[in-house]
N, C-alpha and C positions, 0 to 999 in steps of 0.2 A: 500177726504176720508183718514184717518190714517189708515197708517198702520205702522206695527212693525212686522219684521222679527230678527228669533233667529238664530245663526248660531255659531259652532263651538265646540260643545259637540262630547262626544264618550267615547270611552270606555280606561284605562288608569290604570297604574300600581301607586298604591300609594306612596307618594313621587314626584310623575309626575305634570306635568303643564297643564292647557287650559288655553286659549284666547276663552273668547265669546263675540258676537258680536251680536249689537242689531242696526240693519238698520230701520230707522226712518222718517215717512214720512210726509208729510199731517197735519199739523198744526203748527200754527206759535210759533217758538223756545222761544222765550224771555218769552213765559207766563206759560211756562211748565216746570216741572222735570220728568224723566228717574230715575226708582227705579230697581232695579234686586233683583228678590223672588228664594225661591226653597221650591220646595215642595217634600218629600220622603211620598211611602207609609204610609198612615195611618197616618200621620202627618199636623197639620196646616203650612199651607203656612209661607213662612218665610220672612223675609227682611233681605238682604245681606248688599246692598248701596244703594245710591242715588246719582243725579246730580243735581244741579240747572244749566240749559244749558243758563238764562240770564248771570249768574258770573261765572260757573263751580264750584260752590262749591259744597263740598261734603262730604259728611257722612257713617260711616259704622256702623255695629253693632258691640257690642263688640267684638263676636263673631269671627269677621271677620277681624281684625284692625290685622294685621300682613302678613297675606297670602292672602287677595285681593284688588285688587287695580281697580276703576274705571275711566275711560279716554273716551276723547271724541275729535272723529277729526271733521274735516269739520265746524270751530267753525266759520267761515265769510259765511257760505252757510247756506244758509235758506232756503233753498230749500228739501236738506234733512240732516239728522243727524244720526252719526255712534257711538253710546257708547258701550263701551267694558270692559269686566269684566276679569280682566288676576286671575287667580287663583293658586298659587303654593302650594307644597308642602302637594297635594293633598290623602286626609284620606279615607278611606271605607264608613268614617258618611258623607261626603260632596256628595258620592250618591244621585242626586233625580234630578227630571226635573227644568230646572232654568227658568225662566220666566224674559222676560224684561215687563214693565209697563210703562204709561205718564197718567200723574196725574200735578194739578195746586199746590201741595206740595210735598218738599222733605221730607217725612214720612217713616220711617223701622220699629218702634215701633210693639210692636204685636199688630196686627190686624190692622194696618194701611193700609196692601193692599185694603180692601176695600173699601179706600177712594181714589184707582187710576181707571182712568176712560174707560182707553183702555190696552190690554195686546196681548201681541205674544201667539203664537203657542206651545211655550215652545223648549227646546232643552234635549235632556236626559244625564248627566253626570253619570258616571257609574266607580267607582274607585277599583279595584281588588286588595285583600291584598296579 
């Protein structure tokens, strides 16, 4: 069974940091990517990054290319997988619940969440000006 737990959201003074963490389970690594969304009220879903956990390659959105960076330990265990989204220099607009995703492409484009096939619980990031 996959699963995908989100951990590591809360609430934070802008300027401030998180580390989220997307624990990964239940399907085998090599044919999958790990995408992380967020989604704020009233808003479509977003694509932040992605992984490709065969090579670790990785993509962000433009968006994104300076203040988040995505990593992934546990890269000889196949058994489960830990991706993690470090977020700095965090804004009032980066407000909104973050979602991890596993999907067989590394997609962030709009409306590419769609095309991922299992997703988390979500986590709520919450940033006070």
């Amino acid at each position: 069974e996959v699963q995908l737990v989100e951990s590591g959201g809360g609430l934070v003074q802008a300027g401030g940091s998180l580390r989220l963490s997307c624990a990964a389970s239940g399907f085998t690594f090599d044919d999958y990517a790990i995408g992380w969304f967020r989604q704020a009220p009233g808003k479509e879903r977003e694509g932040i990054s992605c992984i490709n956990l065969k090579d670790s390659s990785r993509y962000y959105a433009d968006s994104a290319k300076g203040r988040f960076t995505i990593s992934t330990d546990n890269a000889k265990n196949t058994v489960h997988v830990t991706v993690h989204l470090q977020v700095n220099s965090l804004k009032p607009e980066d407000t909104a619940a973050y979602y991890c995703a596993l999907g067989t492409t590394c997609a962030i484009e709009d409306g590419d969440y769609r095309t991922y096939d299992y997703w988390g619980q979500g986590t709520q990031v919450t940033v006070s000006s």
